[in-house]
C-alpha positions in Angstrom: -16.6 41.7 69.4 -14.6 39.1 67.6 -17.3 36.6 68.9 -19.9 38.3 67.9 -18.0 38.7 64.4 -17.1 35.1 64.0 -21.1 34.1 65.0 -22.0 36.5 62.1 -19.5 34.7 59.4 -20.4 31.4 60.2 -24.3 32.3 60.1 -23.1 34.3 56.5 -21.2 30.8 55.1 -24.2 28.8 56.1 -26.7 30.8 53.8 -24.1 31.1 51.6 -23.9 27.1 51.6 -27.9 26.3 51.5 -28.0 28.9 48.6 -25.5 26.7 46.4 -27.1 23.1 47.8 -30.6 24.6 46.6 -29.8 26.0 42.8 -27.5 22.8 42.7 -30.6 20.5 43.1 -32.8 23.4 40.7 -30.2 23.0 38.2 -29.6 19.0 38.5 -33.5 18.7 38.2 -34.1 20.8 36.0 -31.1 19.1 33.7 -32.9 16.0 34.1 -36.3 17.1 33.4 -35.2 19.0 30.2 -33.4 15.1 29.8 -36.8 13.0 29.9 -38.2 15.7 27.8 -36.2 15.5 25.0 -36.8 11.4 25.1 -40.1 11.6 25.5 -40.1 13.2 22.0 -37.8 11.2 20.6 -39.8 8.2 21.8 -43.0 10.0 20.1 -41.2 10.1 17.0 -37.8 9.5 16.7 -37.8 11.3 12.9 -38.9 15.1 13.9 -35.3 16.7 13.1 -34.7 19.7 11.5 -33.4 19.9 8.2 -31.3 22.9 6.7 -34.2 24.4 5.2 -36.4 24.5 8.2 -32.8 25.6 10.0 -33.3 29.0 8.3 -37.1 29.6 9.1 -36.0 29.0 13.0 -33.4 31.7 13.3 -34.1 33.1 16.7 -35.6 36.9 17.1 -34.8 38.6 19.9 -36.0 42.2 21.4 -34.4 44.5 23.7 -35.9 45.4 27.0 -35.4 48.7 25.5 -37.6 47.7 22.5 -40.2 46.5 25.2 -39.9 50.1 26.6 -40.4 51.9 23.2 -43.2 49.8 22.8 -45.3 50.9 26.1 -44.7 54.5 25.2 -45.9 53.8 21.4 -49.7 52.6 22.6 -49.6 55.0 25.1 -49.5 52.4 28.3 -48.3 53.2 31.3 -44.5 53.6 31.5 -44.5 50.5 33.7 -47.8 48.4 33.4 -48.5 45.7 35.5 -48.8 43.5 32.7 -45.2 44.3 31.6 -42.5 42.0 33.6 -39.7 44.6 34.1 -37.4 41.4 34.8 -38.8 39.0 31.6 -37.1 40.5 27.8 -39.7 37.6 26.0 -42.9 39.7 27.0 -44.0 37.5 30.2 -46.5 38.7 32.6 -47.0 39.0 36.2 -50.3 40.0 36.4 -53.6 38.3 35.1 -55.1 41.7 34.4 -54.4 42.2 30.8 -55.3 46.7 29.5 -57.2 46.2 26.2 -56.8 49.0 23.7 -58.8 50.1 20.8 -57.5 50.5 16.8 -56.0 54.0 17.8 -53.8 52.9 20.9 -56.0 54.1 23.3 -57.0 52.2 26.5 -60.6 51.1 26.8 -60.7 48.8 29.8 -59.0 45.6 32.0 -59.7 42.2 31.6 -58.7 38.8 34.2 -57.3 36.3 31.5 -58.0 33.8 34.1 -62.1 34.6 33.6 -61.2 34.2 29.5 -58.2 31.7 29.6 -57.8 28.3 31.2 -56.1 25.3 30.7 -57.6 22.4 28.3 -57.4 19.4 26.7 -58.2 18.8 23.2 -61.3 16.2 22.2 -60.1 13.0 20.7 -60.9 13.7 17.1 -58.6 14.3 14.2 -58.3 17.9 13.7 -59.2 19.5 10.4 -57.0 21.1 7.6 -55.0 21.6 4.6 -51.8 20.8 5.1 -49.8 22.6 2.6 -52.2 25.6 3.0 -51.2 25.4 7.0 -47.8 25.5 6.0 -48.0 28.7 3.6 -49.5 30.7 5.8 -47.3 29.6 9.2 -44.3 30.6 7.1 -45.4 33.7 6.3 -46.3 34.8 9.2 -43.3 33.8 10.5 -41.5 35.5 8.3 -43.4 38.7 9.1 -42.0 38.4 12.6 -38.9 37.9 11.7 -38.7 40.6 8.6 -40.9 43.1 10.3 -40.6 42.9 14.1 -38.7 46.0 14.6 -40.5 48.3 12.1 -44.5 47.0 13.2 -44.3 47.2 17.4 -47.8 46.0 17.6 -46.8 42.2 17.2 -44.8 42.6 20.2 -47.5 43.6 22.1 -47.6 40.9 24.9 -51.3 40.0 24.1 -54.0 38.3 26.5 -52.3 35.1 26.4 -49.3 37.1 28.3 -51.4 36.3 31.5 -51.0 32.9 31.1 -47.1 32.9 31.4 -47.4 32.9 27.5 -44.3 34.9 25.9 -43.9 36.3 22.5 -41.3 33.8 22.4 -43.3 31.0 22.9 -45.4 32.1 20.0 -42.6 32.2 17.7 -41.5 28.8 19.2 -45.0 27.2 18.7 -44.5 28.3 14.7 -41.3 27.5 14.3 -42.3 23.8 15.7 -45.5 23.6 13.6 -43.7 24.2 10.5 -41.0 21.5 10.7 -43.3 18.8 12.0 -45.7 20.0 8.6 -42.1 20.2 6.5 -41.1 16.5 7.4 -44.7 14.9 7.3 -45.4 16.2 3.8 -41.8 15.2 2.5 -42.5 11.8 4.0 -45.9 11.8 2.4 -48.1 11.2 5.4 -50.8 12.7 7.1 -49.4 15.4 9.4 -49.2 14.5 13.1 -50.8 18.0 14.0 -53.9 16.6 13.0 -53.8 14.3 15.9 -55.2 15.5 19.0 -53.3 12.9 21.3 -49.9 14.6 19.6 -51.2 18.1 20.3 -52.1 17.3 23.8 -48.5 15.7 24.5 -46.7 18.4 22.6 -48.8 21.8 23.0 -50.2 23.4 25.8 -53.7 24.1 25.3 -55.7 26.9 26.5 -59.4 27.4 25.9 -60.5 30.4 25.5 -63.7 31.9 26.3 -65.9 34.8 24.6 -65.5 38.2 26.7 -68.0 40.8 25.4 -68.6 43.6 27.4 -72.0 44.2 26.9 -73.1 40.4 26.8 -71.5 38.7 29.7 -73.5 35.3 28.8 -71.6 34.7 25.4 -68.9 31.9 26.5 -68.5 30.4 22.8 -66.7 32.3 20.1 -68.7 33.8 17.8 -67.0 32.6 14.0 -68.0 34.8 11.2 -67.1 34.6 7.2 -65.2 36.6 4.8 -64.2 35.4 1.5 -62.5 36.6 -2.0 -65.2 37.7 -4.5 -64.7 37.3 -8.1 -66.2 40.0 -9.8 -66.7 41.9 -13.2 -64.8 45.3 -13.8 -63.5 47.5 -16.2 -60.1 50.1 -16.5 -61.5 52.8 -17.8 -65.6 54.4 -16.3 -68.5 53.0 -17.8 -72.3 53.2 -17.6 -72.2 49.9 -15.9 -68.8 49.9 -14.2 -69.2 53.6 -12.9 -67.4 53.3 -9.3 -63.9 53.4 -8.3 -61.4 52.0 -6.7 -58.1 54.2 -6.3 -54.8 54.2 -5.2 -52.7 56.5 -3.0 -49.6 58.0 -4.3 -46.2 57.8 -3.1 -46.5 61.3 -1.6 -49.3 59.7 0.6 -47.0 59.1 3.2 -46.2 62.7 4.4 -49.5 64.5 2.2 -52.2 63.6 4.6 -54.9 65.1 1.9 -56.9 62.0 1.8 -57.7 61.8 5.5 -60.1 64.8 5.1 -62.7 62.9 3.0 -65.5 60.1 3.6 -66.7 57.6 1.3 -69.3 59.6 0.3 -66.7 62.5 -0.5 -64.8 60.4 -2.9 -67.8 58.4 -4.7 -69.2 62.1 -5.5 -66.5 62.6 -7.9 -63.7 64.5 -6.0 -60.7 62.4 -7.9 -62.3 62.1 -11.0 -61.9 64.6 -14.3 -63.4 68.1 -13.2 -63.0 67.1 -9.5 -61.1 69.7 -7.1 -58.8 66.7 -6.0 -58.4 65.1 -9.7 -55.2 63.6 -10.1 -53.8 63.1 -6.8 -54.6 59.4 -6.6 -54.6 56.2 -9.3 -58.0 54.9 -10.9 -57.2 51.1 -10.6 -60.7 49.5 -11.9 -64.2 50.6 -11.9 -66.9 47.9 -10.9 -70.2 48.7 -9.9 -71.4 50.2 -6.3 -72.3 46.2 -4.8 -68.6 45.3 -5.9 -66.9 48.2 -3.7 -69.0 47.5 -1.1 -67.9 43.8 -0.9 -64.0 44.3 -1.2 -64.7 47.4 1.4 -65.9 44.7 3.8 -64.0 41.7 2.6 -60.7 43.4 2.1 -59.7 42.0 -1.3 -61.5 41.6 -4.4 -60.6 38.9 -7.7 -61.2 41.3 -10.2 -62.4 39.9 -14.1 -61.1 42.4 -16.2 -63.8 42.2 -19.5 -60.1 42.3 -21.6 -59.8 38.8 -20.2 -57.2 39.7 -17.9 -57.9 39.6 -13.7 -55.8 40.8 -10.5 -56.2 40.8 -7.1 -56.4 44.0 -5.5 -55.8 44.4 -1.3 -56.8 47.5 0.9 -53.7 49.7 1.5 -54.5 52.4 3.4 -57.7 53.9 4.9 -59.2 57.4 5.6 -58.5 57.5 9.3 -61.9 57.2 10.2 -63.5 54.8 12.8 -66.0 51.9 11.2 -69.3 51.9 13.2 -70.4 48.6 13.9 -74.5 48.2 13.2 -74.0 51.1 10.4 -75.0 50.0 7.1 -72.3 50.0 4.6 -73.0 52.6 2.7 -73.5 55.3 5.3 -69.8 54.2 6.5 -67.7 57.3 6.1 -64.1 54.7 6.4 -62.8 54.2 3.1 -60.2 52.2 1.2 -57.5 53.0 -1.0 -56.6 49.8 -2.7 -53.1 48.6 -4.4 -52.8 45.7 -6.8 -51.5 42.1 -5.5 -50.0 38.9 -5.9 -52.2 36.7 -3.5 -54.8 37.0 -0.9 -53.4 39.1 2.1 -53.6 38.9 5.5 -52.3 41.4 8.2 -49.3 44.0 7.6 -48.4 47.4 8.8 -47.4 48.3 4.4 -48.9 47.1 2.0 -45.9 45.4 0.6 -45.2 43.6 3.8 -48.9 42.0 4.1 -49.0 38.4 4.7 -50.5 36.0 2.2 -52.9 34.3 3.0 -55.3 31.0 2.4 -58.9 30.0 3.2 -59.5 27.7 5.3 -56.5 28.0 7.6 -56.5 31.4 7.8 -58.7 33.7 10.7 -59.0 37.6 11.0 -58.6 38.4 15.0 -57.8 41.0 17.2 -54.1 41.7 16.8 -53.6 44.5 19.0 -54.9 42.3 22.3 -55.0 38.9 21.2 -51.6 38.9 18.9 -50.7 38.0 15.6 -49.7 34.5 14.7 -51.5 32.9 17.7 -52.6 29.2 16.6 -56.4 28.6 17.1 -58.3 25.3 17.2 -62.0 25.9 17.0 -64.6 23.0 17.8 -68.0 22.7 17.2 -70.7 19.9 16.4 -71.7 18.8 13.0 -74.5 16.0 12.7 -73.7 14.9 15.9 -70.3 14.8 15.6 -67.1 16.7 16.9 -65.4 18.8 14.4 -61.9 20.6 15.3 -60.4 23.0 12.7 -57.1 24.3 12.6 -55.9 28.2 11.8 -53.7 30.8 12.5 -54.9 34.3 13.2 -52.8 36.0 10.1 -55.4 38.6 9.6 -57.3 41.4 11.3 -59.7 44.6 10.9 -62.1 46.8 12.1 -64.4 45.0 13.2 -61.9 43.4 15.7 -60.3 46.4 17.6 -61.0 45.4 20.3 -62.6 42.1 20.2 -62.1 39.4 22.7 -65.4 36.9 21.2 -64.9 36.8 17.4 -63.1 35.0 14.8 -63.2 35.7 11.1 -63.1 32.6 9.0 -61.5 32.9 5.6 -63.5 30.9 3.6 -62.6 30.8 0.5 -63.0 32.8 -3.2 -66.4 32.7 -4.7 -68.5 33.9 -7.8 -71.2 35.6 -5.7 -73.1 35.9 -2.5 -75.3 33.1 -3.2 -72.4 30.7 -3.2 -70.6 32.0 -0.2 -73.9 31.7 1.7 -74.6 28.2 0.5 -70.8 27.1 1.8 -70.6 28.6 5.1 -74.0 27.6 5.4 -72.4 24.1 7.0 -69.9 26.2 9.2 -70.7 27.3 13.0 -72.2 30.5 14.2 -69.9 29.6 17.4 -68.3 27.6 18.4 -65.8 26.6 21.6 -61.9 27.8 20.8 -58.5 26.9 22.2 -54.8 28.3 21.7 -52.0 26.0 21.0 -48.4 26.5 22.4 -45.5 24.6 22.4 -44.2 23.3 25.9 
């Protein structure tokens, strides 16, 4: 017996003694990886430091596996999906099958992120796009993060890049890196090294991503579509010319559902106006004329020309609770808008007063419920023979997008009319091939 004991404690120290040898040489490697690292960088550029104001913007944000938990149950997952690691806090993933959900939380189907994700290089060619404008909108949507994670649980939804290993802390890493590089190359006066590829391939893991629709198994390019601003005529008060609404919800809106009941159609006959059975329950906040609505419907903000010489922007608020159709013409759509005035273009936001602002030209509309907000996208296509990479950051989203796994919206900019939004974009691609970038 005490043989037989002793065999058993000397076979117990001698695990116990490989264990400690092997994290020894994990943790000395790893140590020393994390070392060569760190001068690789500084070799790269020995001036990428932090100063106190970029200090602030990279204050950590940190969720709770219990958050994770509440999260499931709130888009009605499975208490323990397989895309969920029970034993990772920062949103990793175990699993390369990824549940994709529609606007209203519901599942629709599975995709393999390894059929839609894979790992990449970017071309050698300088990558495309306004610095300071890059820098507005990473900071805001940073900021949303940080202000808003706890109250907006769909930005901590793992997303697709999840099956890549990809954490919701990366994402807020790959930001937080983007804007201090941007912050120090635009104090120093120099073009910013993000726009060179041989910096993004050193610094960023990049992932290409590849067009996933259903219905259309073929489609391996993004599809890039437009939106834009439109400036456009209005009045405050009805006229013969400026005869259709735009409105604004109440305060009460938030616990007097009365405005869910109603279509486009309902409101446009005259339901909120004088001698209308629901008259007074919402704001008039301009009149233009029936093309106007129909463009900030579909664009999400309008510039309004006031004829008094004054102008505002004005942003979508809150909607109707019904579904937009896809390949339904826009004025049979029964989804409507009720707007609130703004300060800038906006972007993404579970209020209205917490939307991000945004800017063309750095700015796309995605799916944020599957693909996630704040993801970094590099989009490349051919122009006169030539490579062309842009740069943007998916800080906006909408209907058309939930779910949508082989589209990008391209903010392109603010513009007098159709005919010079058409001739612009006209030089932009119908697809083209995209990547994700994420900080190593």
């Amino acid at each position: 017996m005490n043989m037989i004991f002793s065999q058993k404690l000397k076979l117990t120290v001698g695990i116990a003694a490989l264990m400690l040898l092997g994290f020894t040489s994990n943790h000395l490697y790893n140590h020393s990886k994390n070392q060569q690292i760190a001068q690789q960088s500084q070799d790269f550029d020995s001036n990428l430091t932090s100063n106190q104001q970029s200090a602030n913007l990279l204050t950590p944000v940190s969720f709770s596996q219990n958050s994770l938990q509440s999260t499931a149950i709130h888009h009605n997952l499975p208490k323990n999906p397989d895309h969920l690691s029970q034993d990772n806090q920062n949103l990793a993933t175990t699993s390369v099958s990824y549940p994709i959900i529609d606007e209203w939380r519901k599942y629709k189907y599975s995709v393999n992120g390894n059929q839609i994700l894979s790992a990449a290089q970017l071309p050698t060619t300088k990558v495309n796009f306004n610095q300071s404008d890059l820098l507005s909108v990473l900071v805001n949507t940073r900021q949303y993060f940080q202000e808003h994670g706890s109250a907006d649980p769909d930005i901590l939804r793992p997303g697709l890049l999840s099956t890549q290993k990809v954490t919701t802390e990366d994402i807020l890493k790959t930001l937080d890196f983007m804007i201090v590089v941007l912050q120090e190359d635009i104090a120093k006066n120099r073009i910013t090294r993000l726009q060179n590829p041989n910096f993004i391939n050193r610094y960023f893991r990049v992932i290409r991503w590849d067009a996933y629709k259903p219905d259309n198994q073929n489609q391996k390019q993004l599809r890039i579509t437009k939106y834009a601003v439109f400036t456009h005529p209005g009045t405050r008060k009805k006229t013969a010319t400026y005869n259709t609404p735009i409105y604004s919800l109440k305060d009460n809106a938030a616990t007097d559902k009365f405005y869910t009941r109603y279509t486009k159609q309902d409101v446009l006959s005259g339901i909120y106006e004088p001698g209308g059975k629901e008259y007074g329950k919402v704001a008039p906040l301009a009149y233009l004329t029936r093309n106007g609505l129909e463009e900030a419907l579909m664009q999400g903000t309008i510039l309004i020309n006031f004829l008094d010489g004054s102008q505002g922007f004005f942003n979508v608020d809150r909607n109707n609770g019904m579904s937009y159709i896809r390949g339904l013409k826009a004025t049979a759509q029964k989804r409507y808008w009720y707007f609130r005035q703004v300060d800038a273009i906006k972007g993404y936001g579970h209020t209205i007063d917490a939307k991000i602002s945004i800017k063309p030209g750095v700015t796309f509309a995605g799916d944020v419920l599957n693909i996630g907000l704040g993801r970094v996208v590099v989009i490349e296509h051919t122009q006169g023979g030539r490579k062309q990479l842009q740069m943007g950051v998916i800080a906006d989203t909408g209907g058309a997008f939930l779910p949508n796994l082989y589209q990008l919206d391209y903010l392109a900019g603010i513009f007098p009319n159709q005919k010079s939004f058409r001739q612009y974009i006209g030089r932009l691609p119908e697809y083209a091939n995209a990547y994700f970038l994420v900080k190593k």
